[in-house]
C-alpha positions in Angstrom: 15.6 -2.1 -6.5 15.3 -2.1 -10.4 11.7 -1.7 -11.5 11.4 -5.1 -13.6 13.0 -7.4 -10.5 9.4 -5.2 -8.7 7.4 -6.2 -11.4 8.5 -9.8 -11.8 8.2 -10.1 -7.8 4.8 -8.8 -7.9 3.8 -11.7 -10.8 4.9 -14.3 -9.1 3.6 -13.4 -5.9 -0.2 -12.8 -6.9 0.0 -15.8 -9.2 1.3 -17.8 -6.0 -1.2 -16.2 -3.3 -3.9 -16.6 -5.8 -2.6 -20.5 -6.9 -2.4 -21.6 -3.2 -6.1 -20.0 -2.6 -7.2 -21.9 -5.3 -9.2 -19.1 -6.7 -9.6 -18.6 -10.3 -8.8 -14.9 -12.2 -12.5 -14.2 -11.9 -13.3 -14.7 -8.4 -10.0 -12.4 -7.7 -11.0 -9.6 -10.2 -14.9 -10.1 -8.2 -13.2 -9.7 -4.5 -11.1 -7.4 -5.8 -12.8 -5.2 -7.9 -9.8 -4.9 -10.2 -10.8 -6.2 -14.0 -9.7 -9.4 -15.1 -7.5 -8.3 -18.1 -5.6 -6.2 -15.7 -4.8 -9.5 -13.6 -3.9 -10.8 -16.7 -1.0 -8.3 -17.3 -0.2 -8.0 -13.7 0.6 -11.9 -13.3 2.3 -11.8 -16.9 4.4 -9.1 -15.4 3.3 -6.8 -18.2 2.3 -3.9 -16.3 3.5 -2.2 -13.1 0.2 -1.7 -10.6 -0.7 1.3 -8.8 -0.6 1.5 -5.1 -4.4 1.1 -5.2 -4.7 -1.5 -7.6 -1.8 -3.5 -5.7 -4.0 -2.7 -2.3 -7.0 -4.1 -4.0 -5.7 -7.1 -5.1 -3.6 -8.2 -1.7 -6.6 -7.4 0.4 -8.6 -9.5 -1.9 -5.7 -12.4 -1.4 -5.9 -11.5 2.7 -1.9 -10.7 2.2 -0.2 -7.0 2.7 0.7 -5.0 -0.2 4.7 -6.0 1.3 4.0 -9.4 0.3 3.3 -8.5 -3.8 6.7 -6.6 -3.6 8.6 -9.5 -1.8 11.3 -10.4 -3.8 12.4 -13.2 -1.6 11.1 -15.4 1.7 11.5 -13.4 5.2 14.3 -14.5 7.3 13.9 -14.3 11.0 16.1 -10.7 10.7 15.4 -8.8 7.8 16.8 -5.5 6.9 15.6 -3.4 3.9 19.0 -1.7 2.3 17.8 1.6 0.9 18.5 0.4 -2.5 15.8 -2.4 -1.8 12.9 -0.4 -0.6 10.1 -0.4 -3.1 8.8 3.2 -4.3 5.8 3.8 -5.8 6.1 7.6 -7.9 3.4 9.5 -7.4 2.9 13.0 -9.8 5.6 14.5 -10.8 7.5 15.2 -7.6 5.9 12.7 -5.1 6.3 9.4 -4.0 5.2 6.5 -1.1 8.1 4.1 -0.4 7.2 0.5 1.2 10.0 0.6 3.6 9.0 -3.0 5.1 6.0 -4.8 5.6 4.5 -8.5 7.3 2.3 -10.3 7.2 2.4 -13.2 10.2 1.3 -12.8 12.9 0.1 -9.3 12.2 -0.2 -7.5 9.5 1.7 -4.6 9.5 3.7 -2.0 6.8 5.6 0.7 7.5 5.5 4.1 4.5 7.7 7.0 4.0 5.5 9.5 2.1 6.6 12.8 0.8 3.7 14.8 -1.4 4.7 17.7 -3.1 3.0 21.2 -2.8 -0.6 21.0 -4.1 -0.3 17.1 -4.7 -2.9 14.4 -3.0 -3.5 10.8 -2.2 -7.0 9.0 -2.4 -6.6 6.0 -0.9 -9.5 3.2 -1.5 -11.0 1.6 2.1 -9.0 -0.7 3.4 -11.0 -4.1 5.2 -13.1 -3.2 8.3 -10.5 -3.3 11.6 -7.6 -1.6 9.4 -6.0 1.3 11.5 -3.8 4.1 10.0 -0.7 5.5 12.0 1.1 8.9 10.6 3.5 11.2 12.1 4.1 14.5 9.5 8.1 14.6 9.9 8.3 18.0 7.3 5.5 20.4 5.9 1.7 20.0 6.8 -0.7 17.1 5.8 -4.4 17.7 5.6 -5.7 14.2 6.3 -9.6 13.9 5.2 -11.6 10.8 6.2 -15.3 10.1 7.6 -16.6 13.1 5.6 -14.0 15.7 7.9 -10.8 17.0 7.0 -7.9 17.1 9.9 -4.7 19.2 9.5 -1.5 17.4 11.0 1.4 19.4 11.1 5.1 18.7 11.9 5.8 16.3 15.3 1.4 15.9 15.4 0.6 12.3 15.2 -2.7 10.8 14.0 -4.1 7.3 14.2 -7.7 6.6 12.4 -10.0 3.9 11.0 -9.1 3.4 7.5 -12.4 0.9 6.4 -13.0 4.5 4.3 -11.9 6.1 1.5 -9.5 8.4 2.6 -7.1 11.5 1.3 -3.7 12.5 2.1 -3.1 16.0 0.8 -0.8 18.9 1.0 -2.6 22.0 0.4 1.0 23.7 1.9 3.7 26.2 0.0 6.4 23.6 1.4 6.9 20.1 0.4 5.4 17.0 3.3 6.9 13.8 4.5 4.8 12.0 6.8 5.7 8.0 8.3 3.0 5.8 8.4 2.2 2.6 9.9 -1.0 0.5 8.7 -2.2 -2.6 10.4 -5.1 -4.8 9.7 -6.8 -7.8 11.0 -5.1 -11.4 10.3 -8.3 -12.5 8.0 -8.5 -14.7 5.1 -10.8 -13.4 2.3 -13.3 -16.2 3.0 -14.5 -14.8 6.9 
């Protein structure tokens, strides 16, 4: 999928989430800690937002990151052609592709992550309850959260408590691809 049809989805969408919460640009740059101006050129469709800032801003909403990429409504089936999955470049030779997300009755996404030698991920906390799900499919990830670092190698699965900052890096000579699965409590931003 083209990069502006991304961008234009991801306007329309947090103007809409934010509209049909009837919160104003400040109290969404307060719950999200993302600046105001920045909401500004996101809902303009000026700028393209990182993974983090878009993570801020739908947990703030109570929506998955999925639903700021939707470019149209969910059927009851819904397949994601390759040429439709959203990727998010990361460095010069990484990524993290949204392969398909949800967000009723559960909130759920599913990412294809490949990191290249020496390259890392911080990712911000997520809201308390959120649970992270990775299976390392080529190279080694060394997964560091709760103040510990864990290495995950090829076939190893790992599930944790993402409510904390956490990294994703690959301190390996060898390229990694890891599959995740994050899912977080069905909460509004208001409980």
């Amino acid at each position: 999928m083209d990069p502006e049809t991304i961008t234009a989805a991801v306007a329309n969408n947090v103007r809409a989430q934010r509209a049909h919460r009837q919160m104003t640009l400040d109290e969404l740059a307060a719950r999200s800690g993302v600046s105001r101006g920045m909401l500004v050129q996101v809902e303009q469709g000026r700028t393209n937002p990182s993974i983090n800032t878009l993570t801020r801003i739908a947990d703030a909403l109570g929506v998955t990151v999925a639903r700021m990429v939707e470019v149209s409504d969910v059927p009851a089936v819904r397949i994601v052609n390759a040429a439709d999955v959203v990727t998010f470049p990361h460095g010069k030779a990484s990524s993290a592709r949204l392969l398909v997300g949800t967000d009723a009755p559960s909130i759920l996404e599913l990412w294809d992550w490949r990191l290249a030698p020496g390259d890392h991920h911080d990712g911000d906390a997520h809201p308390p309850g959120t649970r992270e799900m990775l299976t390392v499919l080529e190279g080694e990830l060394t997964l560091s959260v709760y103040g510990g670092s864990h290495v995950v190698g090829v076939d190893d699965a790992v599930v944790f408590r993402a409510d904390r900052p956490h990294r994703y890096a690959n301190n390996g000579q060898v390229p990694l691809r890891f599959t995740m699965v994050v899912t977080e409590p069905k909460v509004t931003p208001d409980q």
